[in-house]
N, C-alpha and C positions, 0 to 999 in steps of 0.2 A: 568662550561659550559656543563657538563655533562647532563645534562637536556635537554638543547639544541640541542648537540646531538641525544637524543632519540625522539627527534619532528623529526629533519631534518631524520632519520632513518625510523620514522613512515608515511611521505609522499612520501617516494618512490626516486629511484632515477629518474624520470622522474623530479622531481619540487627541485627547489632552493630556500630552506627554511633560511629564514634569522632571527635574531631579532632586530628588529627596534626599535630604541629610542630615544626618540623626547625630548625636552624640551620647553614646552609652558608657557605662563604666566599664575597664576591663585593658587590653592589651599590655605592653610591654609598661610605659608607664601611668597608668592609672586611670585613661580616657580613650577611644577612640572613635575616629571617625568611618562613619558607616553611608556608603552611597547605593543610590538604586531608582531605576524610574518606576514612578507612580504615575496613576491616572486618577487620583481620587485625593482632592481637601478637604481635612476635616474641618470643624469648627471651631478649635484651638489652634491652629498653622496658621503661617506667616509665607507669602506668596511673595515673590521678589522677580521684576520682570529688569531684560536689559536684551535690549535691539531684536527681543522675539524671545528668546532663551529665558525660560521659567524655571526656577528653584524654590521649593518647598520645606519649609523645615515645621519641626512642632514647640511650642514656649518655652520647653525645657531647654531644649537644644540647642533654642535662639540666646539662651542668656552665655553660651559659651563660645557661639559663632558670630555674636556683634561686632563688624567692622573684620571680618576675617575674608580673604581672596580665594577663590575656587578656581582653578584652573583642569585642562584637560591634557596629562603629560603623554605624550605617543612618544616611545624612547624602545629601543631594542630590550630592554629591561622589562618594560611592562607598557600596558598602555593603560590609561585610568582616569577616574577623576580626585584633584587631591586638592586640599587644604594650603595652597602656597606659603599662606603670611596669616596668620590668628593673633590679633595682641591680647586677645585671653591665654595667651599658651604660653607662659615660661618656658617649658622647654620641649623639644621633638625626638621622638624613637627611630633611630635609624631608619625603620622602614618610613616613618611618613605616616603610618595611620594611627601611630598614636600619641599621645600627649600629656603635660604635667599643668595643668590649670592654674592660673596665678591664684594665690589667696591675697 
C-alpha cells in the first residue's frame, strides 16, 4: 500500500484519497476487478485502513473481496493496482483482472 500512500500524500491533505474497488460482472471469465481513487464514502461502503493507506469498497463487492490481498505491481509490463490472492476466486484470467467466483 505503499503506493497508495504516496497518491493520498500527492493530493494534499485538504482531500481524502481512497482506493476503490469494485467487482462488476464481465471480462474474460465472468467477474472483474475494477480500481480507481475516490474521495467520497457512500453509506453502503466498507472502509479498510492499514498504516495510513485507505480502501473503499461497496456490499456487493465486499461479498467477493473477503479476505482477498491487494497489491501495487510496478513491473515493465504495467504498473497497477491488482488483486494478489482472493479465496473467493477459483480461478484467474491471464491478464489478472478478471475472475471465475467460487460457487
Amino acid at each position: 500500500m505503499h503506493r497508495l500512500l504516496q497518491l493520498q500524500q500527492q493530493a494534499g491533505a485538504s482531500k481524502q484519497v481512497l482506493l476503490r474497488v469494485e467487482v462488476e460482472g464481465g471480462g474474460c471469465s465472468g467477474f472483474q476487478y475494477k480500481f480507481r481513487l475516490d474521495t467520497a464514502v457512500g453509506p453502503e461502503d466498507r472502509v479498510f485502513e492499514r498504516g495510513g493507506a485507505r480502501v473503499v469498497t461497496d456490499a456487493v463487492s465486499l461479498e467477493f473481496l473477503k479476505g482477498a490481498v491487494i497489491e501495487f505491481e510496478d513491473s515493465l509490463m504495467r504498473s497497477a493496482f491488482q488483486v494478489a490472492a482472493n479465496p473467493n476466486s477459483e480461478s484467474t484470467c491471464g491478464c489478472g483482472s478478471s475472475f471465475v467466483a467460487k460457487t
